[in-house]
C-alpha positions as CSV (number, residue, x, y, z in Angstrom):
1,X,21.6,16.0,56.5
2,X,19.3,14.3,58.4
3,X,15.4,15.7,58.8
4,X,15.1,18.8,61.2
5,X,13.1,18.0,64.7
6,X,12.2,21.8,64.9
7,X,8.6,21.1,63.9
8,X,7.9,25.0,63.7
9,X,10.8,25.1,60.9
10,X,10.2,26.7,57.6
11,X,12.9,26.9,54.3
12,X,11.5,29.7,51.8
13,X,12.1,29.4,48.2
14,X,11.9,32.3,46.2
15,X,11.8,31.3,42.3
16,X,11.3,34.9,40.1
17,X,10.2,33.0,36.6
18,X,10.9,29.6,34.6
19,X,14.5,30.7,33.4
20,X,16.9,33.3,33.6
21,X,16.5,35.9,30.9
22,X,12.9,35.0,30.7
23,X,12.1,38.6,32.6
24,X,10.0,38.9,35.4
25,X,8.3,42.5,37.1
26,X,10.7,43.8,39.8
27,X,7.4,44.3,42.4
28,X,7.4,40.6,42.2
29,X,10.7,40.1,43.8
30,X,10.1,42.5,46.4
31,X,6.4,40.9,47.0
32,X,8.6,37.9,47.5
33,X,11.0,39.3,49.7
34,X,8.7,40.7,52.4
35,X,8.3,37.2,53.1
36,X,11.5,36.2,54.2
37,X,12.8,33.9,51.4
38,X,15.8,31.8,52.7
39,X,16.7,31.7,49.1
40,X,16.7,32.7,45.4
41,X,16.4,29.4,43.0
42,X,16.1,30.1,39.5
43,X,16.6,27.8,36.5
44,X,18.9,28.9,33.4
45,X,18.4,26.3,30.6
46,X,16.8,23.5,29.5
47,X,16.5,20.8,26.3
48,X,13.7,22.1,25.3
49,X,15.4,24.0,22.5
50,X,16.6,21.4,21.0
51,X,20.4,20.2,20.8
52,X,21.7,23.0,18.6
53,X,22.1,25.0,22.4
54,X,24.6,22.0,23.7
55,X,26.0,20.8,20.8
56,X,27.3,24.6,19.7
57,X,28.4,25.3,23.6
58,X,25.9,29.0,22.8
59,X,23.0,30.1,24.6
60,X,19.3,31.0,23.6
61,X,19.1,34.0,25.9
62,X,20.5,36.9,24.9
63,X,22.9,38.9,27.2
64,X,21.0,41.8,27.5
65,X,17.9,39.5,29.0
66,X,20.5,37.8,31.3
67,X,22.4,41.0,32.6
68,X,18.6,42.6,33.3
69,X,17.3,39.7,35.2
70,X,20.6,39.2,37.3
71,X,21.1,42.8,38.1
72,X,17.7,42.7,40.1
73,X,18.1,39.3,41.8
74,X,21.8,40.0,42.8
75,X,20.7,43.2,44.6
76,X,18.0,41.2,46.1
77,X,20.1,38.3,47.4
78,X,22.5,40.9,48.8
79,X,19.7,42.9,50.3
80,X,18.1,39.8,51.8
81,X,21.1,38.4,52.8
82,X,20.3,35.0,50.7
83,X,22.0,33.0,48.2
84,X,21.2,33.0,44.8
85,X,20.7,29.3,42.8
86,X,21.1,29.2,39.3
87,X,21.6,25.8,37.8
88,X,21.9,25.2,33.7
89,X,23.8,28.4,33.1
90,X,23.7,29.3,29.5
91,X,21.0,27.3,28.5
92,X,22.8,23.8,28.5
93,X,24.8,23.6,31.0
94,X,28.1,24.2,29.1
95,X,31.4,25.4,30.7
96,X,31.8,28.2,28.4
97,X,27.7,28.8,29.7
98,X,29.1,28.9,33.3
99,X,31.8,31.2,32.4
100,X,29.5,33.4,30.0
101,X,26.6,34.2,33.2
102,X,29.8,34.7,35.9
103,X,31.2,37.0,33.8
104,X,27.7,39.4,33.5
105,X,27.4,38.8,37.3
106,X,30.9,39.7,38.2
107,X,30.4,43.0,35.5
108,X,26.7,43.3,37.7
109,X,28.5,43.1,41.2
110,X,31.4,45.2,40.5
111,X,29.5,48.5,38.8
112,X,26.9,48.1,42.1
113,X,29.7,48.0,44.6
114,X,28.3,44.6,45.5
115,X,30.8,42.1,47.5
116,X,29.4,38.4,47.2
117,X,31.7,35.2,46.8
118,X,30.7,33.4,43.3
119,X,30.8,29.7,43.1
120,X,31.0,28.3,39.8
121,X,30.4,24.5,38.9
122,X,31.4,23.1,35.9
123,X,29.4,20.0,34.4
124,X,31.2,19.1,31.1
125,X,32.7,15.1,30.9
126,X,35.9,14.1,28.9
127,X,35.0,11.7,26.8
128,X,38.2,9.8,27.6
129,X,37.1,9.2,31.2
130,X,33.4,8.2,29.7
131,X,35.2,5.6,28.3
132,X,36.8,4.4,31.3
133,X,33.6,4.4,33.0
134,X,31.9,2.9,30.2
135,X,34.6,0.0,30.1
136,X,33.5,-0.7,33.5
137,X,30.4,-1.0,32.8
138,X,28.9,1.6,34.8
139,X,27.4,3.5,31.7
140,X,23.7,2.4,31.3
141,X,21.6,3.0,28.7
142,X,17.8,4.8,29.5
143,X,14.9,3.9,26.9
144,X,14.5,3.8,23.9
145,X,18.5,4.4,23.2
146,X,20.5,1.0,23.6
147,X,23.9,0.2,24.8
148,X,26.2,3.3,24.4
149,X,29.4,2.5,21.7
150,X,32.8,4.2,22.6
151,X,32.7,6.2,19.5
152,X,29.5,7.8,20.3
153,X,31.1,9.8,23.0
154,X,34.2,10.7,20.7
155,X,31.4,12.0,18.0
156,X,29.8,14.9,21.1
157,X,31.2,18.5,20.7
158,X,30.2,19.2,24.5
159,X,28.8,16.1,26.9
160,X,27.6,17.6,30.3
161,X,26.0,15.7,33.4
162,X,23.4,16.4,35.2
163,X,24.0,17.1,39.0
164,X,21.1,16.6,41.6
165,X,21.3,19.3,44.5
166,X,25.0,17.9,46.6
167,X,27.3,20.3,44.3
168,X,24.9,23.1,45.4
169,X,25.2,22.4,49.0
170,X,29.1,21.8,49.2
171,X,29.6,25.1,47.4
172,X,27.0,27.0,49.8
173,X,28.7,25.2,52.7
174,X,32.1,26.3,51.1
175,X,30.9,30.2,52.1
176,X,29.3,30.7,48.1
177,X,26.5,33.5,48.2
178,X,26.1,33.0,44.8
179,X,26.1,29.8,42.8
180,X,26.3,29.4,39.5
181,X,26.0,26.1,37.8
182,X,26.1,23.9,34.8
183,X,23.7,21.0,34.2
184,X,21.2,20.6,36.9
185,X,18.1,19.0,37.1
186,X,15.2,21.8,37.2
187,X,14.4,20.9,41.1
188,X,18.2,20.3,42.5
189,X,18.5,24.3,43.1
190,X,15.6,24.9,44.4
191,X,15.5,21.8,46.9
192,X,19.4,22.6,47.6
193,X,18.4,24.9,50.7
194,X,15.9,23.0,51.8
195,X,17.9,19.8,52.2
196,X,20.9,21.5,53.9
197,X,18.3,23.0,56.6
198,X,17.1,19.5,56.9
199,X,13.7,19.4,55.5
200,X,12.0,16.4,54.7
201,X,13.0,14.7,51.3
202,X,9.5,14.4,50.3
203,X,8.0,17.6,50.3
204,X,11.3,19.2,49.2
205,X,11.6,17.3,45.9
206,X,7.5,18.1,45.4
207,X,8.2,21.6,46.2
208,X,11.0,21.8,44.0
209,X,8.9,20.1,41.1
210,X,6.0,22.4,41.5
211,X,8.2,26.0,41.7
212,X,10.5,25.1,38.9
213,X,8.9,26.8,36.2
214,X,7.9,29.9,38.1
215,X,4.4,30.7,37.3
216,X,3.3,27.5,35.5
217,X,1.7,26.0,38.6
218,X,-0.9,29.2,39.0
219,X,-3.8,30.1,37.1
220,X,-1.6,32.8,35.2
221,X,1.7,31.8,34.4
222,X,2.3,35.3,32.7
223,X,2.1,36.8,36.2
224,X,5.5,36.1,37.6
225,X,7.2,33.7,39.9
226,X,6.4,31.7,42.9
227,X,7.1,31.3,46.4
228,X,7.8,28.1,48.1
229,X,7.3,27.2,52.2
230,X,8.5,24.0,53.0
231,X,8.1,22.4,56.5
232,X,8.1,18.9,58.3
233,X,4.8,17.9,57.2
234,X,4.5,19.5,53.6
235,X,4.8,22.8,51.7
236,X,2.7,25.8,50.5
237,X,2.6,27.4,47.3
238,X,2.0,31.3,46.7
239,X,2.3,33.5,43.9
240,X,4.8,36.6,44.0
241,X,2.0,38.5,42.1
242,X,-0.4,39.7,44.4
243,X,-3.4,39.7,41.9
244,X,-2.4,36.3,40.6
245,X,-3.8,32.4,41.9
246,X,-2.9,29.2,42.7
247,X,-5.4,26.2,43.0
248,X,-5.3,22.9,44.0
249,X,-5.4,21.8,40.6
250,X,-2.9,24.2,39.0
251,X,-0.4,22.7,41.6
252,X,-1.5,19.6,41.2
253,X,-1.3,19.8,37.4
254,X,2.2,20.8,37.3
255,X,3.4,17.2,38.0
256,X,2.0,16.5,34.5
257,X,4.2,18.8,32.9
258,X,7.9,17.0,31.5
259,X,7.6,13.7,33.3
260,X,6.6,10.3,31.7
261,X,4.5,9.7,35.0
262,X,2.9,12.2,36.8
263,X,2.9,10.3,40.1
264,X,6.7,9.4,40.0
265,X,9.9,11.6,39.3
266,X,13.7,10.6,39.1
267,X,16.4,12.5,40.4
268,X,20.1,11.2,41.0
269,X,19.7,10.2,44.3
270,X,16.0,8.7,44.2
271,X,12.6,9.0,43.2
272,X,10.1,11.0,44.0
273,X,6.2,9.6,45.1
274,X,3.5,12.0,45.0
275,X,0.6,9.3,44.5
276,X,-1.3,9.6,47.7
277,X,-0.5,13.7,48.2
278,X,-3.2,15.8,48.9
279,X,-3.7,19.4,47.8
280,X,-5.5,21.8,49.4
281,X,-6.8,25.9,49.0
282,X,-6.0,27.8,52.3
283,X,-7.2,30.6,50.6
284,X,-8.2,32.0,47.4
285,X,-4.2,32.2,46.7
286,X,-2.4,29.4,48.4
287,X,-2.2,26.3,48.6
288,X,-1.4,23.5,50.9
289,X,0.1,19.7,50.0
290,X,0.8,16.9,52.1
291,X,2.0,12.9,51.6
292,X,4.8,13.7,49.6
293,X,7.7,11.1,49.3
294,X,11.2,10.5,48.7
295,X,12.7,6.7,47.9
296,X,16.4,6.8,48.3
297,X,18.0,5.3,45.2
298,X,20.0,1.6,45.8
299,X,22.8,3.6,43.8
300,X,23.2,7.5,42.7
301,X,23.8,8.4,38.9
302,X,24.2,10.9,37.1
303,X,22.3,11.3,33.2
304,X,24.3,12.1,30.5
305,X,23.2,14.5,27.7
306,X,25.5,15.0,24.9
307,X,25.1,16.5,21.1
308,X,27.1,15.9,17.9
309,X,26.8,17.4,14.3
310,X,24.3,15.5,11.9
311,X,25.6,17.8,8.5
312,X,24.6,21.0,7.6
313,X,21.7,22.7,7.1
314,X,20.3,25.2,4.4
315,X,16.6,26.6,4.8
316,X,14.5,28.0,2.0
317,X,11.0,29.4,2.3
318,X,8.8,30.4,-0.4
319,X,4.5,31.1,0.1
320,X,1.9,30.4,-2.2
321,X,-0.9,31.4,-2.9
322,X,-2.2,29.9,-5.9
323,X,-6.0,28.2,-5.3
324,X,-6.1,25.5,-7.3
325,X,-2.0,24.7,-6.0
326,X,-3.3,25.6,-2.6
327,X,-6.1,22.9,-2.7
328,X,-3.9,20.3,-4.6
329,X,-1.0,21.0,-2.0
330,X,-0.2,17.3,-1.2
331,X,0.3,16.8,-4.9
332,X,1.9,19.5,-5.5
333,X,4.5,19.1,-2.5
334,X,5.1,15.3,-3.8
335,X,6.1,17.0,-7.2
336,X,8.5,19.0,-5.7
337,X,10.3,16.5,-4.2
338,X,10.3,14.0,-7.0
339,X,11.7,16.8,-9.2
340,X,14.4,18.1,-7.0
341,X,15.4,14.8,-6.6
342,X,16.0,13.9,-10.0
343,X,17.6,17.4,-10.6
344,X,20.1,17.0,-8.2
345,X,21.6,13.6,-9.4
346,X,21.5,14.9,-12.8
347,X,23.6,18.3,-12.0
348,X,25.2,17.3,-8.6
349,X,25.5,13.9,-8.7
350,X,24.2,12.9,-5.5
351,X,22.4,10.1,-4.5
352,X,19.1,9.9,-2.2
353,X,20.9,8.8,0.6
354,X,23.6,11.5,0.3
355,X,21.6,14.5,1.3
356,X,18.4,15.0,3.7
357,X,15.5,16.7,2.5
358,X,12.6,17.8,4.5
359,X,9.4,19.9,2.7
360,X,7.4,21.4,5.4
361,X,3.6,23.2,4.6
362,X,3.2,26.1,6.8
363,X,-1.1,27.0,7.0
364,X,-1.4,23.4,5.8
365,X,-0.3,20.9,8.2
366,X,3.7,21.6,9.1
367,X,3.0,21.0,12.8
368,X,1.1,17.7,13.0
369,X,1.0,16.6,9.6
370,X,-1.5,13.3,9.2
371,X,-2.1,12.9,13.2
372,X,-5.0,16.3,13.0
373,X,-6.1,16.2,8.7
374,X,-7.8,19.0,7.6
375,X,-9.8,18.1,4.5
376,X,-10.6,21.9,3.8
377,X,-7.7,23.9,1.3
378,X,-5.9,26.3,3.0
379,X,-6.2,29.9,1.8
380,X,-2.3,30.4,1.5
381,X,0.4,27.9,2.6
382,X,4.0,28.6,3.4
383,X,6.6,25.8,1.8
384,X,9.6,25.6,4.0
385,X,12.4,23.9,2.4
386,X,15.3,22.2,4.9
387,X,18.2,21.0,3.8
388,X,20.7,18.4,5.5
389,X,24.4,17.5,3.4
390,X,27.2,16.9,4.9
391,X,28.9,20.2,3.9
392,X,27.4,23.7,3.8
393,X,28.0,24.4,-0.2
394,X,26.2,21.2,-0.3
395,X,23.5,21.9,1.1
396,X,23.2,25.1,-0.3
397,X,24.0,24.0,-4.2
398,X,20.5,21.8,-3.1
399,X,18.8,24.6,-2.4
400,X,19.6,26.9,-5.3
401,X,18.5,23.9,-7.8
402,X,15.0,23.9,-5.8
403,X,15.4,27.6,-5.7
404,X,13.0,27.8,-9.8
405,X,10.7,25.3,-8.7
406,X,10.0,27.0,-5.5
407,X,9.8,30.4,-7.5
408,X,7.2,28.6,-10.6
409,X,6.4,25.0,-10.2
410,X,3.2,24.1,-11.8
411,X,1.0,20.7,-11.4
412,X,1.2,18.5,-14.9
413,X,-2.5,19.6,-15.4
414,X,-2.3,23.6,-15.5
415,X,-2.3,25.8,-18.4
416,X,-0.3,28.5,-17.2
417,X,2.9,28.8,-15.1
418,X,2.6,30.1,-11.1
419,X,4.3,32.7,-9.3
420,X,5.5,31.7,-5.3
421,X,6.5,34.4,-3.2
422,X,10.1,34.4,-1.8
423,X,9.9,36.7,1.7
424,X,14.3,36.6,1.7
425,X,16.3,37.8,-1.0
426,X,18.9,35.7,-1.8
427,X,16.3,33.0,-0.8
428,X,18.7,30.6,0.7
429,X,19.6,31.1,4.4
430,X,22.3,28.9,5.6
431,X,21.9,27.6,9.1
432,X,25.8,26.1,9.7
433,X,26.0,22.8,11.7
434,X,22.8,21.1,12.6
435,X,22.9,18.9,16.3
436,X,21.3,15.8,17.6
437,X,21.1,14.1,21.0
438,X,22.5,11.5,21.2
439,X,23.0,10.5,25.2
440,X,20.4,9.4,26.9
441,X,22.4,6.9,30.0
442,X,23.5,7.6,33.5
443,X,26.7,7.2,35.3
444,X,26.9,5.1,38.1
445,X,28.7,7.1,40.8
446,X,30.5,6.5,44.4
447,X,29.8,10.1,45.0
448,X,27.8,12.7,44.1
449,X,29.8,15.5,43.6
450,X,32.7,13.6,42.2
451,X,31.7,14.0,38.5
452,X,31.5,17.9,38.7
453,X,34.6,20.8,39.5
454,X,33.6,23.4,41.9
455,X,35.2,27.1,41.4
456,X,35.5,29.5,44.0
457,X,35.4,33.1,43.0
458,X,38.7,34.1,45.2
459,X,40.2,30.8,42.9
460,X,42.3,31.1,39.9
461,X,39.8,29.2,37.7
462,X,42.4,28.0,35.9
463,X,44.6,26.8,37.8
């Protein structure tokens, strides 16, 4: 749609928190809908999990979380007359995570005597037609992944795209109050409304950058959500808690957060250009940018994210305690794994390369290992013990021979034999399938829309 030449027009974006099922304070949506919002945007997944979310088709959220947080923003957008945005729908984007959040808000809508049309749109890719597409060379690989092999896409349990803001539009468009959708980008929904009213590209992509976590671009992103005014010239950015802040650079710094440059930001139809914006307090609560751009892409694509199974997984976890084992924990670690090495091909008769085995010291340096060395012994350390195999009884039967030297292992040096502390009893906890990404490429498309299925909620969904 082209730009609006109203230059008094304003789009409101209301956005409660960072994800649904993340819980916000109720007074924070009605802060945010004295305002006049011209719509509710709100995110309902991410990668950030990890792949075990995609590659399982399940969400992190738990029902309960989603069902509380929809209930109030449903009421909301049927009190305010407003649609409601929700891209990502059970955490990855998933069809069965489309399904899984329309079913709470249809459950939501019919026990509140609530009457508001439910667009679903589903993001999931057959593989076959990836292939096609592939074959014609319209499948391109993003760094540091290389060219994408046929069998790759075979190897995915789910394979979703991410859609830029069109699908939202045609649905809203289509008479949808409520949209619910697979795998988004975190700014499509909220620049959706925006767009369609014919607000400027550049502000509206910046706007929709700095509201999509909710309260990470204020000075306490504990607080609550956001509230986005977008006009011709730029957009201001207020916080639904009335006691909370945002600053020029708390905005500003948000554009540092999840992007490789914080100056430049891809979305299927271009790129965003924020280099020469300027930010600015109107008060001690808002804040004012300006000299946002939008450069229209040569082609639109789509990005590809897709997981597979890498084996199985088996966890054991064990603390010590020990001071002389705590200060020679390296060594100690090191034995471990020699050991449980050499026990395994004598009784299972597995090789090295068979199995995966990772040793991780909790209290000792699990999280950044040699990048931040502490030279001082820890007072306790937690051993973690993660298994990979390509079965589940593999990966366990590794475990359990670890399990006695994770209960008494003692450095060649000691006189007497240690005692580790096992928190679980039986001390093995199996973990089922572990995931891995394994698409990183976009789609070159003729349309925009054409790689995702809209669902109407007067449709037979399957039909």
């Amino acid at each position: 749609m082209p730009p609006s030449t109203d230059p008094t027009a304003q789009v409101r974006v209301l956005t409660p928190s960072g994800m649904l099922g993340a819980g916000f304070a109720p007074e924070t949506i009605e802060y945010g809908l004295a305002r006049n919002p011209d719509v509710i945007a709100l995110d309902g997944g991410s990668t950030d999990s990890g792949p075990h979310y995609l590659g399982a088709g399940v969400a992190k959220t738990t029902a309960a979380a989603v069902r509380r947080d929809l209930t109030i923003l449903l009421k909301a957008a049927a009190t305010a007359d407003i649609p409601l945005l929700v891209g990502s729908c059970g955490t990855s984007g998933t069809d069965s995570g489309v399904d899984w959040v329309a079913e709470i808000a249809e459950d939501i809508l019919a026990e509140n005597g609530l009457d508001l049309k439910i667009a679903r749109i589903y993001s999931e890719q057959d593989p076959a037609l990836l292939k096609e597409q592939l074959g014609a060379g319209r499948i391109h690989a993003l760094p540091p992944l290389g060219p994408l092999e046929p069998d790759t896409l075979e190897s995915c349990t789910h394979i979703v795209g991410m859609m830029g803001h069109e699908p939202f539009v045609d649905a809203l468009q289509a008479g949808a109050q409520v949209v619910l959708a697979g795998r988004a980008t975190d700014t499509a929904l909220a620049a959706a409304v925006p767009l369609m009213r014919g607000m400027p590209a550049g502000p509206t992509w910046h706007a929709a950058k700095i509201v999509e976590c909710g309260g990470q671009c204020t000075t306490d992103p504990r607080a609550g959500g956001v509230l986005a005014t977008i006009d011709a010239d730029g957009f201001v950015i207020e916080p639904l808690d009335p006691a909370n802040v945002c600053t020029p650079t708390s905005v500003a710094a948000h554009m540092l957060y999840e992007t490789a440059n914080p100056f430049r930001m891809r979305e299927p139809a271009g790129t965003l250009d924020v280099s020469d914006a300027t930010y600015t307090a109107l008060d001690e609560r808002r804040v004012r940018v300006e000299g946002s751009r939008f450069e229209a892409a040569d082609r639109h694509t789509i990005k590809l994210e897709g997981a597979r199974v890498t084996g199985y997984e088996t966890l054991s976890f064990t603390g010590i305690r020990d001071p002389y084992l705590t200060t020679h924990i390296d060594r100690w670690a090191q034995l471990l794994r020699t050991i449980v090495t050499e026990r395994v091909r004598q009784t299972l008769g597995l090789k090295d390369d068979d199995y995966a085995l990772d040793i991780r010291l909790y209290g000792h340096n699990a999280i950044l290992e040699d990048i931040d060395p502490d030279t001082r012994p820890p007072r306790e350390v937690g051993v973690m013990l993660l298994v990979n195999a390509p079965s589940q009884a593999t990966a366990t039967a590794i475990a359990k021979v670890a399990n006695p030297l994770m209960l008494h292992l003692p450095l060649p040096e000691m006189e007497y034999l240690p005692s580790f502390a096992f928190p679980t009893s039986p001390a093995e906890t199996e973990r089922g399938p572990a995931y891995e990404f394994v698409l990183n490429h976009v789609v070159d498309v003729d349309s925009p829309t054409s790689m995702f299925r809209t669902h109407h909620s007067h449709e037979d969904i399957h039909a």
